[in-house]
PDB file of the backbone (N, CA, C, O) and the ligand in Angstrom, with CONECT records:
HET     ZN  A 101       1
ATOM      1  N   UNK A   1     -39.789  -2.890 -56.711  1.00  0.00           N
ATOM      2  CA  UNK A   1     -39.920  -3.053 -55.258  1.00  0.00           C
ATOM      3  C   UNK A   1     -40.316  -1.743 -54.592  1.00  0.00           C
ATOM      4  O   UNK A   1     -40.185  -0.662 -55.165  1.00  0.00           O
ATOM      5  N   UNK A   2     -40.873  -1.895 -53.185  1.00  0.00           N
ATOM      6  CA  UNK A   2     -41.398  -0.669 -52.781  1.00  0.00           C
ATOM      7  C   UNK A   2     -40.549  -0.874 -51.574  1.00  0.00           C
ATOM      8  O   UNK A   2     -40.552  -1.991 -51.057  1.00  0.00           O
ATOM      9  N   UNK A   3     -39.845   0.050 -51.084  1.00  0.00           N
ATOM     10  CA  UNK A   3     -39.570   0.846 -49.348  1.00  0.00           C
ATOM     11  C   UNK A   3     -40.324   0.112 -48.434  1.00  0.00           C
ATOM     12  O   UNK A   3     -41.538   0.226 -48.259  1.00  0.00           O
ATOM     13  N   UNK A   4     -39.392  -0.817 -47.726  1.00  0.00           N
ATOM     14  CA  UNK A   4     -40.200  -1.197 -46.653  1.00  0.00           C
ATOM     15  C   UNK A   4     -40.846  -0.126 -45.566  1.00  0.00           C
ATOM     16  O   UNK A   4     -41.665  -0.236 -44.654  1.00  0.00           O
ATOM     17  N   UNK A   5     -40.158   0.841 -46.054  1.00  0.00           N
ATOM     18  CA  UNK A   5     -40.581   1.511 -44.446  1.00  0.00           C
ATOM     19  C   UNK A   5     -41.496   2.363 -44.742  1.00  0.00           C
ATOM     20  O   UNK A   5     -42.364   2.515 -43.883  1.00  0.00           O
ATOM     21  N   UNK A   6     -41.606   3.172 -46.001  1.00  0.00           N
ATOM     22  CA  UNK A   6     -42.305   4.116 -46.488  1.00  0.00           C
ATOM     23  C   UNK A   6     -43.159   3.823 -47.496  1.00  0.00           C
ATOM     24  O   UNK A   6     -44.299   4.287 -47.512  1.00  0.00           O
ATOM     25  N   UNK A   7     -42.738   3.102 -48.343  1.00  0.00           N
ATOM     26  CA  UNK A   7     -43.513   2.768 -49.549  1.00  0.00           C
ATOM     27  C   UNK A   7     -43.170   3.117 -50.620  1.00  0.00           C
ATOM     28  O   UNK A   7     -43.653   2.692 -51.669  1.00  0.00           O
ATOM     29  N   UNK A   8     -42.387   3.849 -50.536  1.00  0.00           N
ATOM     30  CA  UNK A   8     -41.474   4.569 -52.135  1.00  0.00           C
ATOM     31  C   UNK A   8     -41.251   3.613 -53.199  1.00  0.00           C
ATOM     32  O   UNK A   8     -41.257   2.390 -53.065  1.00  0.00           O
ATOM     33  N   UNK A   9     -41.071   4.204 -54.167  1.00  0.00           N
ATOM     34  CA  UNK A   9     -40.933   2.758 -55.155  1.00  0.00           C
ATOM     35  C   UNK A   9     -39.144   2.451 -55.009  1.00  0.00           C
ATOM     36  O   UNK A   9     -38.797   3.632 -55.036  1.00  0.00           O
ATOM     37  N   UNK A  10     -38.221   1.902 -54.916  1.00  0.00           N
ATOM     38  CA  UNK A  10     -36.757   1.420 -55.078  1.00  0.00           C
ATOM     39  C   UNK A  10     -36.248   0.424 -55.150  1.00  0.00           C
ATOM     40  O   UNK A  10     -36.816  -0.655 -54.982  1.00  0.00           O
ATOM     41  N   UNK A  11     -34.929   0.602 -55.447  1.00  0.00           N
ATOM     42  CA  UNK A  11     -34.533  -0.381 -55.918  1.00  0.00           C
ATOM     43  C   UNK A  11     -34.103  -1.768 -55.188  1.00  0.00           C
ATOM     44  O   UNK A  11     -33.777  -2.782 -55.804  1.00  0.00           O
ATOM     45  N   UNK A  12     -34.154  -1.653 -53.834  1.00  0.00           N
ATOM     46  CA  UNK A  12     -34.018  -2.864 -52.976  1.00  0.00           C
ATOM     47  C   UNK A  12     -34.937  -2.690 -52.029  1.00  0.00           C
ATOM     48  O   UNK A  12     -36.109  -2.396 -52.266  1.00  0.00           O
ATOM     49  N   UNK A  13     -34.348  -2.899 -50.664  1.00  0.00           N
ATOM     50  CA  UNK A  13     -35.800  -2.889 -49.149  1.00  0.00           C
ATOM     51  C   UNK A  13     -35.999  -1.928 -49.111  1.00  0.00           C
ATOM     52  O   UNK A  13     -37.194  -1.671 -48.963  1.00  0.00           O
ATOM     53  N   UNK A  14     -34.800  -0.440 -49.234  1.00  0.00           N
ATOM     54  CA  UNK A  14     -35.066   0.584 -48.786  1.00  0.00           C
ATOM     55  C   UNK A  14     -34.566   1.768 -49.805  1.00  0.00           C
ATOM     56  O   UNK A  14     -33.475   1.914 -50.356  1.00  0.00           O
ATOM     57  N   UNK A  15     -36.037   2.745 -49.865  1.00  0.00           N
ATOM     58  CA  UNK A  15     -35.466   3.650 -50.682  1.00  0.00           C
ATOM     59  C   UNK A  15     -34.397   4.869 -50.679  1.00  0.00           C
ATOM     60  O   UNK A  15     -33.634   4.324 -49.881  1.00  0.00           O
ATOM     61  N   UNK A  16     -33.980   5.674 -50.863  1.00  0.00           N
ATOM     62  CA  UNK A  16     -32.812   6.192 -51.524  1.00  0.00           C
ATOM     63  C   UNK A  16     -32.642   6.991 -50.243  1.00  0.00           C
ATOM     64  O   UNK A  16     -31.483   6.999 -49.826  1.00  0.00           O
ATOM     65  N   UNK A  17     -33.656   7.759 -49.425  1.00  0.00           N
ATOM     66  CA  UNK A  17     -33.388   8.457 -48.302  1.00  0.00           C
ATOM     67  C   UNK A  17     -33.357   7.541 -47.306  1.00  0.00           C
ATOM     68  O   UNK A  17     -32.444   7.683 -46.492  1.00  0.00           O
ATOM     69  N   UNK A  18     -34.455   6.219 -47.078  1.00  0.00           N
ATOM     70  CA  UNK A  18     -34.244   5.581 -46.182  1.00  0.00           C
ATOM     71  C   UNK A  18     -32.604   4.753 -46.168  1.00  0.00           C
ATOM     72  O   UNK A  18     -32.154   4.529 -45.044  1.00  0.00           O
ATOM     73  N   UNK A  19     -31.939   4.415 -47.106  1.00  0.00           N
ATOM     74  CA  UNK A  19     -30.880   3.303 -47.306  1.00  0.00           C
ATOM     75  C   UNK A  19     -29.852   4.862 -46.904  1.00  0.00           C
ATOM     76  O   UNK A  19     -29.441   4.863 -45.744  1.00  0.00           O
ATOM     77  N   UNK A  20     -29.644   5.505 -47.348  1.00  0.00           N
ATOM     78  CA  UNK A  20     -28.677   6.539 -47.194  1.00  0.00           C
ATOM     79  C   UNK A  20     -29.005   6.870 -45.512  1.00  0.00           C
ATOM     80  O   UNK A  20     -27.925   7.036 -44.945  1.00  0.00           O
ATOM     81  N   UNK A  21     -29.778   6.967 -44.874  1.00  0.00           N
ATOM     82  CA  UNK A  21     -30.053   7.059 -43.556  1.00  0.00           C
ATOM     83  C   UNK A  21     -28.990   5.276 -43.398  1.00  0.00           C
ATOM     84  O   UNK A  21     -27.771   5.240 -43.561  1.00  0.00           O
ATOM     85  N   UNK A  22     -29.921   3.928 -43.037  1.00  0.00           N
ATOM     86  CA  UNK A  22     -29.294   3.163 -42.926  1.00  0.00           C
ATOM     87  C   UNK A  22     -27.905   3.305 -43.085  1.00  0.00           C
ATOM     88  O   UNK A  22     -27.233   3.270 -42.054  1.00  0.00           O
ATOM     89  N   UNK A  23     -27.333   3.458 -44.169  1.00  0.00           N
ATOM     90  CA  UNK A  23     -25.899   3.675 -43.852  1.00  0.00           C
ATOM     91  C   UNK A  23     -25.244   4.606 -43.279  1.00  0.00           C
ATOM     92  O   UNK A  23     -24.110   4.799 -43.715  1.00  0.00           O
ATOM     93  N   UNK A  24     -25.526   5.110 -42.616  1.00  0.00           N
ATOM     94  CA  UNK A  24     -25.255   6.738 -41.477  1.00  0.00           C
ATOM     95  C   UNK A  24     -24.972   5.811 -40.661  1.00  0.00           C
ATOM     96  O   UNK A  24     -23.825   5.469 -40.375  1.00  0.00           O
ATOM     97  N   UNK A  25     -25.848   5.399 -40.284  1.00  0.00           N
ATOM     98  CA  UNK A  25     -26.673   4.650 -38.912  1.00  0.00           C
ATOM     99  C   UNK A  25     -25.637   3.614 -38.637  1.00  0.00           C
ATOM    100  O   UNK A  25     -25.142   3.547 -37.512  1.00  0.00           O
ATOM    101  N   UNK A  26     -25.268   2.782 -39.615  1.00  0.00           N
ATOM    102  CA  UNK A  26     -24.216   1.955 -39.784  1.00  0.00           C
ATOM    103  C   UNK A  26     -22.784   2.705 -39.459  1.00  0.00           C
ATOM    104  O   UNK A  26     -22.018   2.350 -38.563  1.00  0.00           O
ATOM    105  N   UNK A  27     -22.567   3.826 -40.370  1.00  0.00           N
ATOM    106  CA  UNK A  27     -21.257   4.057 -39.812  1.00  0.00           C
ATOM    107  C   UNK A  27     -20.920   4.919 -38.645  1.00  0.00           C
ATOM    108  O   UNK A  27     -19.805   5.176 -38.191  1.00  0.00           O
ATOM    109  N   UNK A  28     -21.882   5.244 -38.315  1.00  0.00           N
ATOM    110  CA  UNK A  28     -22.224   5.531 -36.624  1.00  0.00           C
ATOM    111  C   UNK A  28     -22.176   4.626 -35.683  1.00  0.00           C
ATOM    112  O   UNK A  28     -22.189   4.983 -34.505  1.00  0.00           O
ATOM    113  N   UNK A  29     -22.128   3.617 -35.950  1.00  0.00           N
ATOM    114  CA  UNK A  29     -22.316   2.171 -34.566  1.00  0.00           C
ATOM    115  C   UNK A  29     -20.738   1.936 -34.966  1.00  0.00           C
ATOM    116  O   UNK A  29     -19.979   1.674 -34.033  1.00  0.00           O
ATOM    117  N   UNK A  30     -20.304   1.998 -36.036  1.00  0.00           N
ATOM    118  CA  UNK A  30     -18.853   1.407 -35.862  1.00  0.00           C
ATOM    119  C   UNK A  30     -18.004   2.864 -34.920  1.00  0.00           C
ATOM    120  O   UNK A  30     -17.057   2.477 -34.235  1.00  0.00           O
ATOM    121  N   UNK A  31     -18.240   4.169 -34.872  1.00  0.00           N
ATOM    122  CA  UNK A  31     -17.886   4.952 -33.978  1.00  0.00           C
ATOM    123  C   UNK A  31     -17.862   4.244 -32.745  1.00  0.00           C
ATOM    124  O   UNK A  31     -16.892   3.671 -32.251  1.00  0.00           O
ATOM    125  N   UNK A  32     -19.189   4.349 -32.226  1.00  0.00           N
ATOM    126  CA  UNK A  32     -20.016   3.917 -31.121  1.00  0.00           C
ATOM    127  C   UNK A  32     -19.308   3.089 -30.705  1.00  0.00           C
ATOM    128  O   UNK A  32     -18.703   3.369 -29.670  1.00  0.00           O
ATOM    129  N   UNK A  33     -19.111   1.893 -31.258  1.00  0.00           N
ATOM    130  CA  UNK A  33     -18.422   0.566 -31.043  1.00  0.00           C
ATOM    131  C   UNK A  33     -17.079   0.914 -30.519  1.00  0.00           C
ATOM    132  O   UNK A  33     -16.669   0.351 -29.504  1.00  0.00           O
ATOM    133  N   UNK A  34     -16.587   1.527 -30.945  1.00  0.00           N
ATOM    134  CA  UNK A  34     -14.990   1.973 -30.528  1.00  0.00           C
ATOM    135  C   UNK A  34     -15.379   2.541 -29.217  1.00  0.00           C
ATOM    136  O   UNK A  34     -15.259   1.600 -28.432  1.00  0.00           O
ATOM    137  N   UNK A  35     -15.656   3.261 -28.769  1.00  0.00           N
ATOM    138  CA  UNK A  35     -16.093   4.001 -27.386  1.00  0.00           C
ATOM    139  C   UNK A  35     -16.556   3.054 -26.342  1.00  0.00           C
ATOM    140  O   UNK A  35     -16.138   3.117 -25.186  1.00  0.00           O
ATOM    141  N   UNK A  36     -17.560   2.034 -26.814  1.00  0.00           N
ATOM    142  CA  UNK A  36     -18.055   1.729 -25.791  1.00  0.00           C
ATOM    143  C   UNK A  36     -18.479   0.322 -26.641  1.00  0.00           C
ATOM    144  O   UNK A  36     -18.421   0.312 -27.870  1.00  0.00           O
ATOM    145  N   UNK A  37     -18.897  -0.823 -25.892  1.00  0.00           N
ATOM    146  CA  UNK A  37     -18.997  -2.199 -26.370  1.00  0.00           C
ATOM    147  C   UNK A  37     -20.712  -2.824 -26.358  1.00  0.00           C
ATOM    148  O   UNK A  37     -21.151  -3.860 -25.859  1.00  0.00           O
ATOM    149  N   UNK A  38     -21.497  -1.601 -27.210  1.00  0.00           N
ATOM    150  CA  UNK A  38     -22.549  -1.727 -27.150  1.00  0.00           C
ATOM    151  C   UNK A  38     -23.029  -2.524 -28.353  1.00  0.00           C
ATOM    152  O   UNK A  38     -22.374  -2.367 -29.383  1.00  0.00           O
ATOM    153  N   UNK A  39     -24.432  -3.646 -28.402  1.00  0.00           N
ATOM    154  CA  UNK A  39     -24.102  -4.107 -29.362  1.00  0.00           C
ATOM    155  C   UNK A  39     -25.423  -3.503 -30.148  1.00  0.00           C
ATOM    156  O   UNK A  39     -26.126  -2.638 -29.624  1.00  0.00           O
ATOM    157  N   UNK A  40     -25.666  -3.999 -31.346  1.00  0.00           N
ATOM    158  CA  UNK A  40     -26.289  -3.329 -32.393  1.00  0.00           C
ATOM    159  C   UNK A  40     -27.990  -3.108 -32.080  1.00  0.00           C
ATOM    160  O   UNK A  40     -28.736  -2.144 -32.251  1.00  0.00           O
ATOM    161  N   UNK A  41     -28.209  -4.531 -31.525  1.00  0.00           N
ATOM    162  CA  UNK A  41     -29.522  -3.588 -30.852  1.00  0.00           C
ATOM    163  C   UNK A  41     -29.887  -2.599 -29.702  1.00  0.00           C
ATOM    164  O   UNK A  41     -30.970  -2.051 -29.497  1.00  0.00           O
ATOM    165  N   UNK A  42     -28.720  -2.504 -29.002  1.00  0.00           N
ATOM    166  CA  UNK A  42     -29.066  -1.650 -27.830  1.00  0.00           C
ATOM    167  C   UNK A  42     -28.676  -0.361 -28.676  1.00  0.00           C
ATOM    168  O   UNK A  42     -29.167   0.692 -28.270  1.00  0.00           O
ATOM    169  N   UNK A  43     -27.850  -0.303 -29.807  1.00  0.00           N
ATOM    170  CA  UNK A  43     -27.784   0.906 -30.353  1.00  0.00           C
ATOM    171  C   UNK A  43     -29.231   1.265 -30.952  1.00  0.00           C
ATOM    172  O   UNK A  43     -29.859   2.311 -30.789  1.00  0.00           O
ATOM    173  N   UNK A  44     -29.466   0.538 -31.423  1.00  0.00           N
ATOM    174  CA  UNK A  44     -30.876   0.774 -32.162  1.00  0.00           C
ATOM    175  C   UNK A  44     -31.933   1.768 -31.611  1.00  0.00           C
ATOM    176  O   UNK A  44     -32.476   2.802 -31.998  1.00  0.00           O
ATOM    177  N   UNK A  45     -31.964   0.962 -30.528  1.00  0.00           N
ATOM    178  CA  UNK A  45     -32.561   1.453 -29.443  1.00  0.00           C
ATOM    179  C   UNK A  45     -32.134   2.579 -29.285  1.00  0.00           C
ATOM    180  O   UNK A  45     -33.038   3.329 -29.650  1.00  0.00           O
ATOM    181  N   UNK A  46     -30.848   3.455 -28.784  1.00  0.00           N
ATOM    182  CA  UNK A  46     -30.768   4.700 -28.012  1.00  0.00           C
ATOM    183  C   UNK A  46     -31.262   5.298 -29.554  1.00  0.00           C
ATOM    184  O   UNK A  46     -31.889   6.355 -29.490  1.00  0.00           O
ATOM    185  N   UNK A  47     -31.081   4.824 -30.699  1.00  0.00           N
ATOM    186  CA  UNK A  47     -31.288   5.480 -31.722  1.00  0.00           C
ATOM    187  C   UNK A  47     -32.736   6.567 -32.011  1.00  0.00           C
ATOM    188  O   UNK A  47     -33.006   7.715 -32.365  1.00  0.00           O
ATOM    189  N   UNK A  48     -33.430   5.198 -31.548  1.00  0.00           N
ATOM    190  CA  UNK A  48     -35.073   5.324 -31.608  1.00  0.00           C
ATOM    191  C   UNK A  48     -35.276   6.554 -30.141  1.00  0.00           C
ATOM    192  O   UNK A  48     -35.890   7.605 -30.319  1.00  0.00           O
ATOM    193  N   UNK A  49     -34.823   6.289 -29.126  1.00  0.00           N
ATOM    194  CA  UNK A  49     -35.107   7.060 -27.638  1.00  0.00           C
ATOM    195  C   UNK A  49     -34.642   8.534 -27.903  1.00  0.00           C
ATOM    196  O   UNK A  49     -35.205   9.462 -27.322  1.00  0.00           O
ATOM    197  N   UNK A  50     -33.229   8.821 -29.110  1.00  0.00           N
ATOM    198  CA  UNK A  50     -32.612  10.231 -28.865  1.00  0.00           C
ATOM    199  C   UNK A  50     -33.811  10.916 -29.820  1.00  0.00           C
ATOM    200  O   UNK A  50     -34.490  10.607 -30.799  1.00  0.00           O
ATOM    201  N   UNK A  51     -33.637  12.018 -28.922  1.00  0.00           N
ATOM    202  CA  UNK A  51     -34.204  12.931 -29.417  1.00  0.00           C
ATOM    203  C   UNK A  51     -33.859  14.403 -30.647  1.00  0.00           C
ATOM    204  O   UNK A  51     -34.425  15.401 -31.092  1.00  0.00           O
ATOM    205  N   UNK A  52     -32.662  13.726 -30.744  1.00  0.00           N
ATOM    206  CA  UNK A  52     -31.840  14.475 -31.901  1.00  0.00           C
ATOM    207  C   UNK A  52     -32.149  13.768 -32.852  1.00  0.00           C
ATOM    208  O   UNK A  52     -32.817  14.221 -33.781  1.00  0.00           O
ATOM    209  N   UNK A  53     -31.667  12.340 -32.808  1.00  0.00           N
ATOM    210  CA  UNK A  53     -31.960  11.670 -34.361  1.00  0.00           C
ATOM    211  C   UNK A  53     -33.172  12.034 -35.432  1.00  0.00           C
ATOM    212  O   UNK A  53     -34.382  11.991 -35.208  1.00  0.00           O
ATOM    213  N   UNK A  54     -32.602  12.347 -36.470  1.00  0.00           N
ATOM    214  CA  UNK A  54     -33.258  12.551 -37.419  1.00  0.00           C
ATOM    215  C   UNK A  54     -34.431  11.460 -37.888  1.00  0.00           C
ATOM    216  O   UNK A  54     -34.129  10.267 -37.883  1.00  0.00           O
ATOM    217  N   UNK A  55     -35.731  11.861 -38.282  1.00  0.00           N
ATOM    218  CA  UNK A  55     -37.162  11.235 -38.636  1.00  0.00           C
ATOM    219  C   UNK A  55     -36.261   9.674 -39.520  1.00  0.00           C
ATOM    220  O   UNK A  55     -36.468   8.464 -39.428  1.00  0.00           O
ATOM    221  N   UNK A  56     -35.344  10.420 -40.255  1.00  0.00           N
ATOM    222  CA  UNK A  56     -35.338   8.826 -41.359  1.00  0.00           C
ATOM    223  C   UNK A  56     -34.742   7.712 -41.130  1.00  0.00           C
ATOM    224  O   UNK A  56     -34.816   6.705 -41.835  1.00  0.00           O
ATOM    225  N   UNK A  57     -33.958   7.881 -39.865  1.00  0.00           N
ATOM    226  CA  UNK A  57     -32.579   7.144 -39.253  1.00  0.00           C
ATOM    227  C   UNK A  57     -33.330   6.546 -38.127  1.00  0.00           C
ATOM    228  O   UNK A  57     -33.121   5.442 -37.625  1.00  0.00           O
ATOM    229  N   UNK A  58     -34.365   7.538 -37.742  1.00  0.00           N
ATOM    230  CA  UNK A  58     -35.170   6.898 -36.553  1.00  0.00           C
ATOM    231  C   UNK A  58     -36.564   5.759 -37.138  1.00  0.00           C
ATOM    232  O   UNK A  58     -37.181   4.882 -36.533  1.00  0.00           O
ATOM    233  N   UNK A  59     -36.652   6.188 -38.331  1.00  0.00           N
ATOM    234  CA  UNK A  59     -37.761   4.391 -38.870  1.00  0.00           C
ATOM    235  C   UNK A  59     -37.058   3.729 -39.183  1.00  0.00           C
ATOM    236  O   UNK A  59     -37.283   2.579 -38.807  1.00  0.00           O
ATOM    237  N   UNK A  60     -36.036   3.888 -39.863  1.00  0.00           N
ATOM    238  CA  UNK A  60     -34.826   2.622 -39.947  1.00  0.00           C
ATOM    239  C   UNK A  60     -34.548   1.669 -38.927  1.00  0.00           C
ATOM    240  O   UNK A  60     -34.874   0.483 -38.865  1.00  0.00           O
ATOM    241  N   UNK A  61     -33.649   2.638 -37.842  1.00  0.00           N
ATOM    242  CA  UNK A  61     -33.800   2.199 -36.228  1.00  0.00           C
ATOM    243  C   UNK A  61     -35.234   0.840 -35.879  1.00  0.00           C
ATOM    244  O   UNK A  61     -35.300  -0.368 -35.654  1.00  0.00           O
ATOM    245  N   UNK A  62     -36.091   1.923 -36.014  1.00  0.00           N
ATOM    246  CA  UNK A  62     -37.954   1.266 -35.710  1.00  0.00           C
ATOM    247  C   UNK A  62     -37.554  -0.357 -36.668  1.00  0.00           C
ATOM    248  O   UNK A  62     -37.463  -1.464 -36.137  1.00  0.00           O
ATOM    249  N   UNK A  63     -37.407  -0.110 -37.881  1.00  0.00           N
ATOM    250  CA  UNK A  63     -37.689  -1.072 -38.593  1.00  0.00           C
ATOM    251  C   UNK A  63     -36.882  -2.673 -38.495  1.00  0.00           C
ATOM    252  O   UNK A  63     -37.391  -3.791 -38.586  1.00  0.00           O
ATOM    253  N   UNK A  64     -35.637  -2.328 -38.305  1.00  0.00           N
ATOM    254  CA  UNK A  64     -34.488  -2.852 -38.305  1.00  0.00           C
ATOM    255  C   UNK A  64     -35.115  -3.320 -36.528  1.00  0.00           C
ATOM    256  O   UNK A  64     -36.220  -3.802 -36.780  1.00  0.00           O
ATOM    257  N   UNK A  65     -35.008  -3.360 -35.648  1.00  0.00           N
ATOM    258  CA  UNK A  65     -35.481  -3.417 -34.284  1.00  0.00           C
ATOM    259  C   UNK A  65     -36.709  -4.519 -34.187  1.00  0.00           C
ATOM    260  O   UNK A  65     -36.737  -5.461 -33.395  1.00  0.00           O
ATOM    261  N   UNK A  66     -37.667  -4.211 -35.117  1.00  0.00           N
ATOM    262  CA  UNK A  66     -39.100  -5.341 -35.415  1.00  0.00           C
ATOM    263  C   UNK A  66     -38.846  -6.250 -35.787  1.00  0.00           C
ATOM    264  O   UNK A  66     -39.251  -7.341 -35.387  1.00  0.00           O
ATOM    265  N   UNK A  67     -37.733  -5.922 -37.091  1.00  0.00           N
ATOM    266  CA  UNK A  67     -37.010  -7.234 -37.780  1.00  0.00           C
ATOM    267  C   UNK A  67     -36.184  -8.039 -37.411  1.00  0.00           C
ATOM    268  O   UNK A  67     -35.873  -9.108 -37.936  1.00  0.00           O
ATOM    269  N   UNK A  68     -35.667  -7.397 -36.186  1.00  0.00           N
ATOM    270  CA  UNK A  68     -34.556  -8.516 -35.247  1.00  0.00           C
ATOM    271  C   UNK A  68     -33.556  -8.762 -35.604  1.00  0.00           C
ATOM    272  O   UNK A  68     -32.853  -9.611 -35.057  1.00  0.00           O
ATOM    273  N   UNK A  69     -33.056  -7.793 -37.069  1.00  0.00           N
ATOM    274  CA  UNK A  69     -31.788  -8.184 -37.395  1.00  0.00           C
ATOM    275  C   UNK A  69     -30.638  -8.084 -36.518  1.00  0.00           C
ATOM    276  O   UNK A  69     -30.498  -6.903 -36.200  1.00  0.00           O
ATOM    277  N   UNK A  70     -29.818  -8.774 -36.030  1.00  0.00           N
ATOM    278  CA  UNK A  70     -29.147  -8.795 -34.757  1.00  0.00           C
ATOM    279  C   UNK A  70     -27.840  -7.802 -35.283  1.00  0.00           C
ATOM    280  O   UNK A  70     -27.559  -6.768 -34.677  1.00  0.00           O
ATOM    281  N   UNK A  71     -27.225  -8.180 -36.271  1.00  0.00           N
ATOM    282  CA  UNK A  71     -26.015  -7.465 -36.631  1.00  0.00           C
ATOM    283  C   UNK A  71     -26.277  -6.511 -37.971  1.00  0.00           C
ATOM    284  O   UNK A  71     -27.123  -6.838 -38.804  1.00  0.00           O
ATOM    285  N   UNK A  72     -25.465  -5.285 -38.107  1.00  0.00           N
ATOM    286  CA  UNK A  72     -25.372  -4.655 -39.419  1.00  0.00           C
ATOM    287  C   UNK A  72     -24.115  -5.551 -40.319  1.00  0.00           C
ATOM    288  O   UNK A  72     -22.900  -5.649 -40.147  1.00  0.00           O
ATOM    289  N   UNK A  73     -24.997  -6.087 -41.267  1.00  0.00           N
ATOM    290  CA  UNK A  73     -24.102  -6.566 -42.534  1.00  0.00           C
ATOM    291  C   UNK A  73     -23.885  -5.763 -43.695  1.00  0.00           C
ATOM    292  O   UNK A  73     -23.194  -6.190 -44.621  1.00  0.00           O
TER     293      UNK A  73
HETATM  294 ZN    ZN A 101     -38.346   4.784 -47.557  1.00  0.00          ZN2+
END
């Protein structure tokens, strides 16, 4: 299989920097979530808008957002 987002060759949708981003990203919204009752796409979103977030967390963000997945499973 190839990296949806990049093209890398791996072992599921996403390769080894992108999935290790994804799960950041993930245990960052469960922070988030505690603070404030935002739900997973509006996180997505500030994800994609900050300007801190890192390049790999921010195509994840991008990708995950196109795909409409509503919740992190
Ligand atoms: Zn990738």
């Amino acid at each position: 299989m190839k990296c949806s987002i990049c093209g890398r060759k791996s072992e599921g949708e996403f390769c080894d920097y992108h999935l290790l981003a994804y799960r950041k990203l993930k245990e960052a919204y469960v922070k988030w979530k505690e603070a404030t009752d935002i739900s997973w796409t509006e996180y997505l979103s500030e994800i994609v808008k900050n300007p801190f977030t890192g390049e790999w967390s921010k195509e994840v963000a991008k990708k995950l957002l196109e795909d409409g997945k509503d919740e992190a499973k």
